[in-house]
C-alpha positions as CSV (number, residue, x, y, z in Angstrom):
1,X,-20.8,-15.2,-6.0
2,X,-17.8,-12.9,-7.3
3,X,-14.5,-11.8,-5.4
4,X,-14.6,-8.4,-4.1
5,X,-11.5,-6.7,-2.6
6,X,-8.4,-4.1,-3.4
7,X,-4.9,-4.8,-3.3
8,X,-2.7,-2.7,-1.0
9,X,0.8,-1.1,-1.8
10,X,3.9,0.6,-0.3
11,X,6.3,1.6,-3.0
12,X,10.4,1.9,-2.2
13,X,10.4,5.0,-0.6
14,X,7.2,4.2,1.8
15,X,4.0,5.5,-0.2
16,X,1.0,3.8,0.2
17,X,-1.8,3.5,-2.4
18,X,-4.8,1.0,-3.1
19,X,-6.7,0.1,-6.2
20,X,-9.6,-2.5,-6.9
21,X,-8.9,-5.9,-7.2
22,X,-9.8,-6.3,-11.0
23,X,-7.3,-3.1,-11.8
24,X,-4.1,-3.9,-14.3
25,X,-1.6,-5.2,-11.5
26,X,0.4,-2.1,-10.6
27,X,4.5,-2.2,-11.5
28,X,5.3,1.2,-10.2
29,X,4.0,4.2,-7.5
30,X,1.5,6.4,-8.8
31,X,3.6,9.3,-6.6
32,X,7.3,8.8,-7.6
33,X,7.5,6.2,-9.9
34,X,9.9,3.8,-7.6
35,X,9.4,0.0,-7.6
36,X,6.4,-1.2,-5.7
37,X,8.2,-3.2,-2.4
38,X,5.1,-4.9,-0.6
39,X,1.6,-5.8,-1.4
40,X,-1.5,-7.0,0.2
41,X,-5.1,-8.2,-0.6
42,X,-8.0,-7.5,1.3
43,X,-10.6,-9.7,0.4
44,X,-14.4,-8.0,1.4
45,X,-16.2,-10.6,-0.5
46,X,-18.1,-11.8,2.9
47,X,-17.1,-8.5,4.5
48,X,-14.7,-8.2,7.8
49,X,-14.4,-11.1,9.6
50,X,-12.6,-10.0,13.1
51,X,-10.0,-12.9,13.3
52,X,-9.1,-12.8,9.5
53,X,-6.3,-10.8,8.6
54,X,-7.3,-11.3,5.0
55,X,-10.5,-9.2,5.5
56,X,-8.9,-5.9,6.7
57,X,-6.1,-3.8,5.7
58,X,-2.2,-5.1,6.5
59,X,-1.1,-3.0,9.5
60,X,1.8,-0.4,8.9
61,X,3.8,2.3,10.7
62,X,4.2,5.7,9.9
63,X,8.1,6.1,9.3
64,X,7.8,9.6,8.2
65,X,6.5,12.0,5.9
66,X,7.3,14.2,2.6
67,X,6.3,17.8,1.4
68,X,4.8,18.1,-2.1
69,X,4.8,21.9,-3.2
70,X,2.2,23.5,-4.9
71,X,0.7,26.7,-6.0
72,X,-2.6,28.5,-5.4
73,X,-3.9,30.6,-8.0
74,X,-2.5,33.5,-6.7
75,X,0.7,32.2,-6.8
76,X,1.2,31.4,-3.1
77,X,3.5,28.2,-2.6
78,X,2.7,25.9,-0.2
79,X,3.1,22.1,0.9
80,X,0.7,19.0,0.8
81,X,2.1,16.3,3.6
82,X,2.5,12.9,2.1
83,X,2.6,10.3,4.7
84,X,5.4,7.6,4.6
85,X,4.7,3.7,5.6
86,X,6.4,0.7,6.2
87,X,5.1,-2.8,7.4
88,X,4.7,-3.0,11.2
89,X,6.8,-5.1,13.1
90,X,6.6,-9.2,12.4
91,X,3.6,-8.4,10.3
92,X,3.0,-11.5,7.8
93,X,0.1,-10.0,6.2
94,X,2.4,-7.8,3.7
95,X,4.3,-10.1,0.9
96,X,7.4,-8.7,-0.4
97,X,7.4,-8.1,-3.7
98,X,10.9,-9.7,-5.9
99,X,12.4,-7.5,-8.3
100,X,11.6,-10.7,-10.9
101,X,8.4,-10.4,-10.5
């Protein structure tokens, strides 16, 4: 039997992202290129277990959001909301990640 999971991020400035397990370890957002700040692994090998944190996404809170402008092909600007995140309270599931890392 094999490991199967993704590993959960939230960069500096509060973007979330997620990539398989087996992926190059990230080092920066894919969004703004800031330091990654916390990481989590959800492990669905057996699949989601109620009372294992381990087996379900790390809870966060919404702290906010950000506009990314675009055009159509007209020409037209307008904004795609980005979401901002941070750990929810005196949750253990997230592990900071050091800047030696």
């Amino acid at each position: 039997m094999s490991y199967e999971g993704y590993s959960e991020y939230l960069c500096e400035k509060g973007h979330y992202f997620n990539c398989d397990i087996y992926a190059d370890e990230r080092k920066k957002c894919p969004q703004c290129k800031s330091k990654l700040a916390y990481c989590h692994a959800v492990d669905q090998t057996n699949g989601y277990i109620e009372d294992n944190p381990s087996t379900k996404p790390a809870p966060v809170k919404k702290i906010g959001f950000e506009d990314k402008w675009q055009k159509d092909h007209y020409g037209n600007k307008y904004a795609i909301k980005i979401p901002l995140y941070a750990p929810k309270n005196n949750s253990k599931e997230w592990r900071k990640i050091n800047d030696n890392e």
